[in-house]
C-alpha positions, 0 to 999 in steps of 0.5 A: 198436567194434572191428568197426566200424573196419575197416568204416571202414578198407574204405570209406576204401580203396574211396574212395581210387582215385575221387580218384586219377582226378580231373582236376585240369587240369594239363598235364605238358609232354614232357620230350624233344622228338623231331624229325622226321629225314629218313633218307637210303637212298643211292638217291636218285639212283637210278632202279630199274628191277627190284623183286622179292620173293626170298630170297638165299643165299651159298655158304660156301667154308669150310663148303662149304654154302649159308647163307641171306642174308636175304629182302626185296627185289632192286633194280636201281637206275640212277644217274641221272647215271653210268648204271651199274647196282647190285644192292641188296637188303635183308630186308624187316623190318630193311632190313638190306644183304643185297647191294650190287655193281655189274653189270658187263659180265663178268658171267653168271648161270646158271639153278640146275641143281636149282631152276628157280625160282634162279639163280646168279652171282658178284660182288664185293660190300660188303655187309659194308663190304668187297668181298668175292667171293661166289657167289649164289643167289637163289631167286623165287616163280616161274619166270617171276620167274625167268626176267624177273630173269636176262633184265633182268640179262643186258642190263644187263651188256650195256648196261655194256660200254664204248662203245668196245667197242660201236663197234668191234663196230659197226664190225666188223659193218659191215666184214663187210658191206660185205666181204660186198656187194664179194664179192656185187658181185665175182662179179655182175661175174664172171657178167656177164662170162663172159656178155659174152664167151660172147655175143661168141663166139656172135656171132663164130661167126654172122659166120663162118657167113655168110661162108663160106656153110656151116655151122660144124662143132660140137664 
């Protein structure tokens, strides 16, 4: 008797996970309720005009080092209505804010005298909520993603100079050449001139040679 018992004990075990499983249709409503929430970037008025993969450093003035800032996308972004430009990028798995500034007209970006695949420039950034002036650099897979960044950035801080400022270089350069078309002008009237007056000499020396009959002595 006593051999048998755990026998039956085993068996009541093998059973017990078969009525675990059993439907028994109940259906447990979810306790929360999650609903679908629209996540604003702040670039929705934004029109990019450059997205590039890259990984961006800053320099370190205290540690007098490049430290490594995140690497994701770099976005020039148009805003729709005001027309400037701003640099944005962030890392591509957390989308964390590694850069965000304005390009403005004043300023340059260098190629990387050790890397011909970076380039450097400064900035007055609020990545970090503040505007704070960084040295960048910003390295690509190639140089020719290198090359068509620093070329796309040197015209957008071209296309943000005031329009002021673009008359009054247009203006400038039609000053220079409408000087340039008065002087051309000026001495095409010189030349005619001294042609003028070389052909009244000619001809005054051939009145005198028929009047007096003879000749005229040349010098």
């Amino acid at each position: 008797m006593a051999s048998k018992e755990p026998e039956h004990e085993h068996r009541e075990d093998q059973e017990a996970p078969a009525a675990e499983d059993e439907d028994t249709g109940a259906q447990v409503a979810p306790i929360v309720k999650l609903e679908e929430v629209a996540v604003s970037t702040g670039e929705e008025n934004e029109d990019p005009i450059l997205d590039l993969k890259s990984k961006l450093y800053r320099f370190d003035k205290e540690g007098n080092q490049w430290k490594e800032r995140g690497a994701g996308t770099v976005k020039l972004l148009k805003h729709k209505e005001t027309g400037k430009v701003r640099l944005v990028m962030r890392q591509s798995k957390t989308l964390k804010i590694c850069a965000n500034h304005l390009v403005l007209p004043t300023m340059t970006v260098q190629e990387h005298a050790g890397n011909d695949k970076s380039c450097l420039w400064h900035a007055s950034d609020y990545a970090d909520g503040e505007l704070k002036d960084e040295l960048f650099c910003i390295r690509f897979a190639s140089v020719e993603i290198c090359k068509t960044f620093m070329q796309m950035f040197q015209e957008v801080a071209e296309s943000q100079k005031p329009k002021e400022e673009n008359k009054d270089a247009s203006d400038a350069a039609g000053q220079l050449e409408k000087l340039s078309f008065q002087e051309k002008a000026g001495e095409e009237k010189a030349v005619a001139k001294k042609e003028e007056k070389e052909t009244k000499v000619d001809t005054e020396k051939a009145d005198t040679e028929k009047k007096d009959g003879e000749p005229a002595s040349s010098t």
